[in-house]
C-alpha positions in Angstrom: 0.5 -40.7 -56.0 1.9 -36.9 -55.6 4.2 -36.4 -52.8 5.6 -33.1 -51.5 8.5 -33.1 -49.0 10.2 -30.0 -47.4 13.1 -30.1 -45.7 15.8 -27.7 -44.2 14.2 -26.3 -41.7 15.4 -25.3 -38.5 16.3 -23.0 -35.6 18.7 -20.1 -36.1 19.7 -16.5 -35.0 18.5 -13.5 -36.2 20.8 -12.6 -39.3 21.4 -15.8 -39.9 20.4 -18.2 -43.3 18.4 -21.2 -44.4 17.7 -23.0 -47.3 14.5 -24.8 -47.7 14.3 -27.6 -50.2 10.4 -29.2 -51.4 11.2 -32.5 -53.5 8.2 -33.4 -55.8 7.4 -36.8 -57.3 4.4 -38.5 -58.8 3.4 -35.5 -61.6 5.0 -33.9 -64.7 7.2 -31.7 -62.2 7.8 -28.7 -64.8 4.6 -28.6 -65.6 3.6 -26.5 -62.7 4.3 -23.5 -60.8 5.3 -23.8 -57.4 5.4 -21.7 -54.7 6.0 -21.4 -50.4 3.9 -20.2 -48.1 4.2 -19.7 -44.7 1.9 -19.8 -41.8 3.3 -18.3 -38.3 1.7 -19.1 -34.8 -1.8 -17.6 -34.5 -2.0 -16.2 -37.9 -3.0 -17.2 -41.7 -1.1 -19.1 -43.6 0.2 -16.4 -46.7 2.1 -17.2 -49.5 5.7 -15.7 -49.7 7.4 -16.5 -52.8 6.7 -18.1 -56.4 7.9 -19.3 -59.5 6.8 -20.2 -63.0 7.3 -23.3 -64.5 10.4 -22.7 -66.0 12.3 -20.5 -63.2 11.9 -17.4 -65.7 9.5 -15.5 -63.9 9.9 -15.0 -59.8 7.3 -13.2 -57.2 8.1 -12.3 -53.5 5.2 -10.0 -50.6 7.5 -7.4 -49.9 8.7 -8.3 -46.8 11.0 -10.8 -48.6 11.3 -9.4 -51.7 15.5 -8.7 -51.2 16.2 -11.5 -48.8 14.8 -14.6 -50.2 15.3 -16.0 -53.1 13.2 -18.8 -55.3 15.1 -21.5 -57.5 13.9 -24.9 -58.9 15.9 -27.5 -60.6 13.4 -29.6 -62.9 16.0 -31.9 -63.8 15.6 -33.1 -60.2 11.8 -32.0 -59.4 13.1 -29.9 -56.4 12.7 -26.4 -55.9 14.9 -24.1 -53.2 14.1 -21.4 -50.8 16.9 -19.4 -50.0 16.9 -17.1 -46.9 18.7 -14.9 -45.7 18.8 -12.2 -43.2 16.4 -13.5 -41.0 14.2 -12.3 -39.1 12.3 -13.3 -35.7 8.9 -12.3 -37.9 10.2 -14.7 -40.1 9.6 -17.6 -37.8 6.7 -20.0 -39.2 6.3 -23.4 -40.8 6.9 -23.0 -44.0 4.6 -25.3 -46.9 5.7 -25.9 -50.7 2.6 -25.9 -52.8 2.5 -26.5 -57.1 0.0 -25.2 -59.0 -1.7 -26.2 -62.8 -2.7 -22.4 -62.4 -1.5 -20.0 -65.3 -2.9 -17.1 -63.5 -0.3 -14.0 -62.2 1.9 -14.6 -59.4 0.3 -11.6 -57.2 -3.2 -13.4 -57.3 -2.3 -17.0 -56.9 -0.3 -16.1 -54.0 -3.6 -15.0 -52.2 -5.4 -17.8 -53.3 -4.3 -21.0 -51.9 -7.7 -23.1 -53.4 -5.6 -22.5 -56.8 -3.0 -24.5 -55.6 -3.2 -28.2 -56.6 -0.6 -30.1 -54.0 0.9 -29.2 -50.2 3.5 -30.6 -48.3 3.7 -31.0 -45.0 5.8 -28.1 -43.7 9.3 -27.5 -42.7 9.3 -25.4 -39.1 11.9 -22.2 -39.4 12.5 -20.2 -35.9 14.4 -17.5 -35.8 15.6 -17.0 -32.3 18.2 -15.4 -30.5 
C-alpha cells in the first residue's frame, strides 16, 4: 500500500519561510518523479514545482521560480519544499504527488491525471 504524507505546514508572516516535507513509502521511491501542487481557496489546484527522479532536473510556474526550491533525498524516500519569501498569494494547501510519467516537467505540471499518488495536503497561510 502507497502512502504519501506531507508535513510542515503552517501559519506565518509575509516574508517569512517554510519547509514542506512529503514522506513516501510502499513503491520504488526513485523510481518516480515527484512534484507539489497547490490548491488556494476558491481556485484550481496547479502544480508549482517538480523534480526528476534523480534530483537532476528541477521545474517551478514562475511565480516561484526564485523563491522555492525542490530537493528529495531517495536514501530516505522524502522530498523537500523549501519556501521562502512568502507571500499572502502563496497561502493554499499544498499536495505532494509522484508520477511513473517520463513526460517534460512544463506538461505534467498541467496535468494532474498523469500523476500516479497524492497525499493528503499540508495547509500554508501566510498572514500578517
Amino acid at each position: 500500500q502507497v502512502q504519501v504524507v506531507e508535513s510542515g505546514g503552517d501559519q506565518v508572516q509575509p516574508g517569512g519561510s517554510l519547509r514542506l516535507s512529503c514522506t513516501v513509502s510502499g513503491l520504488n521511491f526513485d523510481g518516480y518523479s515527484m512534484a507539489w501542487f497547490r490548491q488556494a481557496p476558491g481556485k484550481e489546484r496547479e502544480g508549482v514545482a517538480y523534480i526528476n527522479r534523480n534530483g537532476g532536473i528541477t521545474y517551478y510556474i514562475d511565480s516561484v521560480r526564485g523563491r522555492f526550491t525542490i530537493s528529495r533525498n531517495n536514501a530516505v524516500n522524502t522530498v523537500f519544499l523549501q519556501m521562502n519569501s512568502l507571500k499572502p498569494e502563496d497561502t493554499a494547501l499544498y499536495y505532494c504527488a509522484a508520477t511513473a510519467s517520463k513526460l517534460p516537467a512544463v506538461i505534467l505540471l498541467r496535468r494532474e491525471r498523469d500523476f500516479n499518488y497524492w497525499g493528503q495536503g499540508t495547509q500554508v497561510t501566510v498572514s500578517s
